[in-house]
PyMOL commands that place a pseudoatom at each C-alpha (Angstrom):
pseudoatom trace, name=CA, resn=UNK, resi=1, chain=A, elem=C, hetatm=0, pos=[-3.490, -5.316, -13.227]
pseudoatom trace, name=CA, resn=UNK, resi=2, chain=A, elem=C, hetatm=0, pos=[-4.667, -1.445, -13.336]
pseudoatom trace, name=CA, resn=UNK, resi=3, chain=A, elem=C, hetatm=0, pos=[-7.841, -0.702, -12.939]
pseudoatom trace, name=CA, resn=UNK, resi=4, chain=A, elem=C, hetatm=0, pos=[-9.159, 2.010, -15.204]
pseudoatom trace, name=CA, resn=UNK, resi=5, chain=A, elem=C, hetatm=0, pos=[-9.126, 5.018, -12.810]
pseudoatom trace, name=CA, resn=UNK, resi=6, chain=A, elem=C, hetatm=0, pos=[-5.370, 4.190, -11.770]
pseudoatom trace, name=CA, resn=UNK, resi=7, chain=A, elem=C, hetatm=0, pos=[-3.259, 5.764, -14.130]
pseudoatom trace, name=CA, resn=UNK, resi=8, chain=A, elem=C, hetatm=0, pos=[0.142, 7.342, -14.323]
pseudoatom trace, name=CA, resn=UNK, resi=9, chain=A, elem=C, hetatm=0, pos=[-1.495, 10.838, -13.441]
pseudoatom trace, name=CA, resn=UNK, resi=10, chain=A, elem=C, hetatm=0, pos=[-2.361, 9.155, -9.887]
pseudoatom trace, name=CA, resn=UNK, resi=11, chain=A, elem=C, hetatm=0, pos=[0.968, 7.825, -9.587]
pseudoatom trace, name=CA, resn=UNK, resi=12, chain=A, elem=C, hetatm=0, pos=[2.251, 11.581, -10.698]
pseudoatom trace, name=CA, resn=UNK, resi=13, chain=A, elem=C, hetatm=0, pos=[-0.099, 12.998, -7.734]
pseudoatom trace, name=CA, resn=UNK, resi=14, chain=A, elem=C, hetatm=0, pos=[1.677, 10.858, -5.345]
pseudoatom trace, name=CA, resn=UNK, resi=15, chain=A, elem=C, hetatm=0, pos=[5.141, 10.869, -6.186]
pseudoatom trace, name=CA, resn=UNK, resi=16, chain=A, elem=C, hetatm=0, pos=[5.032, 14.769, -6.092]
pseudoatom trace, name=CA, resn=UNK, resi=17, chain=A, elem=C, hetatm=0, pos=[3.259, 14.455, -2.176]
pseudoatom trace, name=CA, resn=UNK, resi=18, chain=A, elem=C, hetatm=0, pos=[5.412, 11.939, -1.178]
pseudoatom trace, name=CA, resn=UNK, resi=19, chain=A, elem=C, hetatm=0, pos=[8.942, 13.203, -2.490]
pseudoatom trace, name=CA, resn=UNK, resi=20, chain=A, elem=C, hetatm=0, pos=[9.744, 14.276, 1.363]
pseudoatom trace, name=CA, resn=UNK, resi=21, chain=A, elem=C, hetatm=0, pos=[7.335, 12.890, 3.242]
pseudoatom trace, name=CA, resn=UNK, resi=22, chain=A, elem=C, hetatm=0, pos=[8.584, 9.112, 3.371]
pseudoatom trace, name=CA, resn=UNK, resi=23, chain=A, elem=C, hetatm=0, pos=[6.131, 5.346, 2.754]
pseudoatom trace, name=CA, resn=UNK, resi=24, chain=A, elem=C, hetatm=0, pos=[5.590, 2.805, 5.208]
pseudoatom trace, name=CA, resn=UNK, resi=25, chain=A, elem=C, hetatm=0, pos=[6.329, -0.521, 3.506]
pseudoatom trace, name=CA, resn=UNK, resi=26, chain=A, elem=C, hetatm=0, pos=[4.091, -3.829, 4.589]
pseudoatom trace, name=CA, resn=UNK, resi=27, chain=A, elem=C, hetatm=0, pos=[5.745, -6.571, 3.354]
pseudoatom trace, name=CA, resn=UNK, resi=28, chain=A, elem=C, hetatm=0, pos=[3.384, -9.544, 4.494]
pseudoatom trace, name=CA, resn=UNK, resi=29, chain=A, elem=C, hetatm=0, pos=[0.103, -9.615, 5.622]
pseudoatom trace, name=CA, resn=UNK, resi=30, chain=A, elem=C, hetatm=0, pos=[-0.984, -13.505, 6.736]
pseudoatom trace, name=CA, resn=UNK, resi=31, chain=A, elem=C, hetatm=0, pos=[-3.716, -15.144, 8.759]
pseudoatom trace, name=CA, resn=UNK, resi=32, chain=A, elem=C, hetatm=0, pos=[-4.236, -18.833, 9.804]
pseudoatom trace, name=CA, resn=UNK, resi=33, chain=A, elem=C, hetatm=0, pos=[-6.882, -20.257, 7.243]
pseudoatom trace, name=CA, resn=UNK, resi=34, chain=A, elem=C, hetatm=0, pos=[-9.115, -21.133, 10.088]
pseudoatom trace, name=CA, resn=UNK, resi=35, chain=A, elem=C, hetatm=0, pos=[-9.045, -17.595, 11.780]
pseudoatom trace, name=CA, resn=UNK, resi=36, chain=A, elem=C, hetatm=0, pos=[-9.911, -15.809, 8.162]
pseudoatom trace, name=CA, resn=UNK, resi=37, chain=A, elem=C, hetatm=0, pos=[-13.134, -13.886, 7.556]
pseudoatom trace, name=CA, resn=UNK, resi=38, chain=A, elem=C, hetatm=0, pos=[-13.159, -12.471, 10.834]
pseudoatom trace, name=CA, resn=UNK, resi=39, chain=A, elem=C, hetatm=0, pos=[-11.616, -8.931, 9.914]
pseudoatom trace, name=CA, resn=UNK, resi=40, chain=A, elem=C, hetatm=0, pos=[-8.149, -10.041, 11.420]
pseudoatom trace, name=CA, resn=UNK, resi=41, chain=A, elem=C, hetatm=0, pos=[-6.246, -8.466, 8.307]
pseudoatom trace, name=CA, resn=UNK, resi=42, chain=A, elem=C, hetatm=0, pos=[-8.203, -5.530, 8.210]
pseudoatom trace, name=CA, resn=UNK, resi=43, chain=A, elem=C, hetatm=0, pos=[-7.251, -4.826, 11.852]
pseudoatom trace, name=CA, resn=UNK, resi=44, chain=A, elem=C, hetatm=0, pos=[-3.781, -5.987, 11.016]
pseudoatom trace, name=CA, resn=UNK, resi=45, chain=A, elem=C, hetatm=0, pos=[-3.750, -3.521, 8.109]
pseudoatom trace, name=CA, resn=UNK, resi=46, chain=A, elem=C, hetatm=0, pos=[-4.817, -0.657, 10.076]
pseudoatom trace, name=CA, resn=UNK, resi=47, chain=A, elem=C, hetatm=0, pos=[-2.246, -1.367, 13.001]
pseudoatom trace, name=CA, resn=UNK, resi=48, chain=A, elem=C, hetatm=0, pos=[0.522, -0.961, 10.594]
pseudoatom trace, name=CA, resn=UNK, resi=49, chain=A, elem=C, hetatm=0, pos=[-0.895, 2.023, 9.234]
pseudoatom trace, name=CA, resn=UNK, resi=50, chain=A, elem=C, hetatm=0, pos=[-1.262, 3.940, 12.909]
pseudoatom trace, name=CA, resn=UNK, resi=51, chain=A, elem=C, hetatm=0, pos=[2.430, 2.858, 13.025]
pseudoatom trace, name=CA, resn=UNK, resi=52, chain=A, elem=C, hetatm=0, pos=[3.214, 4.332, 10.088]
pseudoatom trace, name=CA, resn=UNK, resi=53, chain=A, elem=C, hetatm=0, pos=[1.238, 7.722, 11.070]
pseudoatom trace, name=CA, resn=UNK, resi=54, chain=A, elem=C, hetatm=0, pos=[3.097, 7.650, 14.225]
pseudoatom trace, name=CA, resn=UNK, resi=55, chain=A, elem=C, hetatm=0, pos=[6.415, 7.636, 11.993]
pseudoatom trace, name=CA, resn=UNK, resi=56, chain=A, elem=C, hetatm=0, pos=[5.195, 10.760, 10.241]
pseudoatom trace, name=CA, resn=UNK, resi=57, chain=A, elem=C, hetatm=0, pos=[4.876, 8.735, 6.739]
pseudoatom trace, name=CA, resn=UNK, resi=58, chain=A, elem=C, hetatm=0, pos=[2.488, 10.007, 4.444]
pseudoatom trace, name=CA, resn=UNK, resi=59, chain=A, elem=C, hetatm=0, pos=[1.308, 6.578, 2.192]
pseudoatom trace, name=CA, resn=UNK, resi=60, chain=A, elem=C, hetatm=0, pos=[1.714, 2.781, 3.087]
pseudoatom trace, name=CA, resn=UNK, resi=61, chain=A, elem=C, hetatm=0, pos=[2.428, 0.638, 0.199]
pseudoatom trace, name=CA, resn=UNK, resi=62, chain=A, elem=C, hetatm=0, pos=[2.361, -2.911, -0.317]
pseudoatom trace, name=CA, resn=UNK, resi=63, chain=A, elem=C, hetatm=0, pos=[3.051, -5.419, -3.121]
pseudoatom trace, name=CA, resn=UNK, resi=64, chain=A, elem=C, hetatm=0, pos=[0.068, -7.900, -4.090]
pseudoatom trace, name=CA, resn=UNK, resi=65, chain=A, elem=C, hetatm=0, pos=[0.727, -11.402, -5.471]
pseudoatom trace, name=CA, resn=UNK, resi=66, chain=A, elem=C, hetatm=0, pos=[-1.944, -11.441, -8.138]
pseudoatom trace, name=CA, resn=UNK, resi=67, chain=A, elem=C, hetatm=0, pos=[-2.620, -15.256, -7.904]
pseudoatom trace, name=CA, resn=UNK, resi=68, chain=A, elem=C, hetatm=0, pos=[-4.770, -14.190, -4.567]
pseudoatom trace, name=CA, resn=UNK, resi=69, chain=A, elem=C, hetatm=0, pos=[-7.730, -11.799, -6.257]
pseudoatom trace, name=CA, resn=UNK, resi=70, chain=A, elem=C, hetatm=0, pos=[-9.002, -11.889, -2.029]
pseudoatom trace, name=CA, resn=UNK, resi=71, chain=A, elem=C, hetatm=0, pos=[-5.955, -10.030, -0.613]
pseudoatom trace, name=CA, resn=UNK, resi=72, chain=A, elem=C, hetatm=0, pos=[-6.589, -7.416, -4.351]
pseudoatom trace, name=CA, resn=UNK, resi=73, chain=A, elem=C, hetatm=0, pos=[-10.352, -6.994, -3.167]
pseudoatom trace, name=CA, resn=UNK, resi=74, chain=A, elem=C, hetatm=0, pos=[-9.284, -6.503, 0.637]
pseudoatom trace, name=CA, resn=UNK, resi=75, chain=A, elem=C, hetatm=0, pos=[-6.304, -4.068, -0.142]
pseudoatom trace, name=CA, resn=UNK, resi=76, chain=A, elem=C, hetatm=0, pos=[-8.993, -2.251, -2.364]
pseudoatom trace, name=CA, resn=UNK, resi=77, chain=A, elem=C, hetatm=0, pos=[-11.706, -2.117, 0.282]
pseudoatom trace, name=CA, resn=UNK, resi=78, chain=A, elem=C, hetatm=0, pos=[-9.239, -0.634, 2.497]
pseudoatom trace, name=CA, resn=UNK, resi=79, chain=A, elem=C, hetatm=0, pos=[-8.409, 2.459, 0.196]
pseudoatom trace, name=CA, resn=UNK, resi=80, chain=A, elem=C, hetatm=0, pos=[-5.488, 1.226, -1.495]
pseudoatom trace, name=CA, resn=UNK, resi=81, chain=A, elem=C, hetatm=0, pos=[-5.006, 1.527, -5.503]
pseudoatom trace, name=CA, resn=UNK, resi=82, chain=A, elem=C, hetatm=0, pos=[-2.844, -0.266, -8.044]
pseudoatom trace, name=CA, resn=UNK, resi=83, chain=A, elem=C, hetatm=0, pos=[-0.047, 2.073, -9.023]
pseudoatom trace, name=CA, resn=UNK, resi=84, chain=A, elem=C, hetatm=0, pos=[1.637, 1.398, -12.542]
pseudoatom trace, name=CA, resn=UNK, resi=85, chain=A, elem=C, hetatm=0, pos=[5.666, 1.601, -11.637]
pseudoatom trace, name=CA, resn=UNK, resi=86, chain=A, elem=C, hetatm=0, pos=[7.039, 3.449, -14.668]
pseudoatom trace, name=CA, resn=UNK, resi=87, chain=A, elem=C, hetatm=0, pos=[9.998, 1.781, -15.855]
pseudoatom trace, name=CA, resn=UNK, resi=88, chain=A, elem=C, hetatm=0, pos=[13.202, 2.580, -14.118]
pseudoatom trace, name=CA, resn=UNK, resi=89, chain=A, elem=C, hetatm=0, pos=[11.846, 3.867, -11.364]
pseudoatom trace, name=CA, resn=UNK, resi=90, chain=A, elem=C, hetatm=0, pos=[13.714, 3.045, -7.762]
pseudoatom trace, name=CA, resn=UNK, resi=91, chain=A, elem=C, hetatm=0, pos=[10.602, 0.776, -6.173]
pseudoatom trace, name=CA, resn=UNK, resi=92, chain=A, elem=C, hetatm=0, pos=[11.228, -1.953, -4.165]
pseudoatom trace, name=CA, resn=UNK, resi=93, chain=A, elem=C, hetatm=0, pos=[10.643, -5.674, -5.698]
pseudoatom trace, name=CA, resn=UNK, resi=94, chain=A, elem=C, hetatm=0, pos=[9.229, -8.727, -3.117]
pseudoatom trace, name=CA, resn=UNK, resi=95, chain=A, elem=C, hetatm=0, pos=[12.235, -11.016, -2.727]
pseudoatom trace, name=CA, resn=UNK, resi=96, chain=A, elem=C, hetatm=0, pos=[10.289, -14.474, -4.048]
pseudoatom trace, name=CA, resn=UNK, resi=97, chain=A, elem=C, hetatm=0, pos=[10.292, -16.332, -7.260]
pseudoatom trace, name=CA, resn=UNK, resi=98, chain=A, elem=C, hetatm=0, pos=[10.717, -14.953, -10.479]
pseudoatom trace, name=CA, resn=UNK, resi=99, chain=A, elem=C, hetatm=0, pos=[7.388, -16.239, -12.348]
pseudoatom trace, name=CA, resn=UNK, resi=100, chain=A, elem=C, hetatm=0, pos=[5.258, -14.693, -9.171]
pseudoatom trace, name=CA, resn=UNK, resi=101, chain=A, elem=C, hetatm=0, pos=[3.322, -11.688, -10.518]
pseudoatom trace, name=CA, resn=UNK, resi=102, chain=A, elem=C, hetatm=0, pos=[2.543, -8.881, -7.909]
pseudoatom trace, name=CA, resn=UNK, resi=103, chain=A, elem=C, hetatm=0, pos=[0.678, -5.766, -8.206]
pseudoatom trace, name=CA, resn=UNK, resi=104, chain=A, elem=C, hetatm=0, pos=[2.342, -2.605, -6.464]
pseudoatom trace, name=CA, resn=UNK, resi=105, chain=A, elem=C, hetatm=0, pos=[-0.391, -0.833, -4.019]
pseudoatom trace, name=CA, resn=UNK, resi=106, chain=A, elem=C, hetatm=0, pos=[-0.028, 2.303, -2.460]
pseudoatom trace, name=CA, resn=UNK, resi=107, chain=A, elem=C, hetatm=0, pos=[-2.636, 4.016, -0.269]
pseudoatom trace, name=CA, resn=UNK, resi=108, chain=A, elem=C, hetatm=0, pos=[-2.198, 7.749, 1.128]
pseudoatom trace, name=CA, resn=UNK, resi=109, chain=A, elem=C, hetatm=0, pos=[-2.759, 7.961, 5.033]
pseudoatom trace, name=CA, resn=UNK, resi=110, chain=A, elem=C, hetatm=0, pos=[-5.286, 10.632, 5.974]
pseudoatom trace, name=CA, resn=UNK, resi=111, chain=A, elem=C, hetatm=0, pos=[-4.204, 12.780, 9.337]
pseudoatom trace, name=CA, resn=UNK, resi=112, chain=A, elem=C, hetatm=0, pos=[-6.726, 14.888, 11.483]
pseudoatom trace, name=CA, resn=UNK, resi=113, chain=A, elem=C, hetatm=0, pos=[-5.821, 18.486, 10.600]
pseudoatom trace, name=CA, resn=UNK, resi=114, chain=A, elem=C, hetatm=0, pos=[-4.612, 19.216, 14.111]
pseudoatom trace, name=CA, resn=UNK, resi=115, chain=A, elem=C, hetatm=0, pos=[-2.302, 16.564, 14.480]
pseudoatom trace, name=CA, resn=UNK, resi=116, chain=A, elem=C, hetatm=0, pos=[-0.492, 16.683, 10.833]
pseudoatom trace, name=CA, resn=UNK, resi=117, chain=A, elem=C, hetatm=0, pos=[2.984, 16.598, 11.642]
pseudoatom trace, name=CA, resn=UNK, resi=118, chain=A, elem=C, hetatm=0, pos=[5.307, 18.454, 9.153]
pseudoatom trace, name=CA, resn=UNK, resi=119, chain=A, elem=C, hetatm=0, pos=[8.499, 17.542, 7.805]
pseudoatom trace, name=CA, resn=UNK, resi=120, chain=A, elem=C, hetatm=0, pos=[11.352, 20.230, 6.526]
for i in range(1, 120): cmd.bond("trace and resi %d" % i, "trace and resi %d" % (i + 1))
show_as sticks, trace
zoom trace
């Protein structure tokens, strides 16, 4: 699922800032049923991204089973957008059943200016 205002140009945009930069993959993000709703993921989510800040990476991206339309809308809320893969592209896939659907996500991580660490 795409949503209008993701389109191939975004994913253009960040291939071209992320050729040398490197991405941060989060590969699950779970909380106990009882302990949801209590901005747990959301402070999960932004742990792993201060990691991934700390390792110089310039996005974080995540796959999204599709079945859950909550984790979509919290993924979204925290700045990350559905990226069409074009075909043949080197992504990775989420190692899980075959007839699971998943939306790739990809946010860019914003640095303060003075702290921007540069890669060569």
């Amino acid at each position: 699922m795409v949503d209008a205002h993701d389109k191939a140009e975004d994913y253009e945009v960040l291939r071209r800032m992320l050729h040398r930069t490197g991405i941060a993959y989060i590969s699950n993000v779970a909380v106990r049923e009882r302990f949801r709703r209590k901005g747990i993921a959301k402070r999960l989510i932004a742990k792993a991204e201060a990691q991934a800040r700390s390792w110089g990476c310039r996005a974080v991206a995540l796959h999204c089973d599709l079945s859950n339309p909550g984790a979509t809308k919290l993924y979204k809320r925290q700045g990350f957008k559905c990226i069409k893969v074009p075909e043949g592209a080197n992504w990775p896939q989420p190692k899980t059943s075959p007839d699971v659907e998943f939306s790739f996500m990809m946010k860019l991580l914003k640095y303060p200016a003075n702290t921007m660490t540069t890669k060569g």
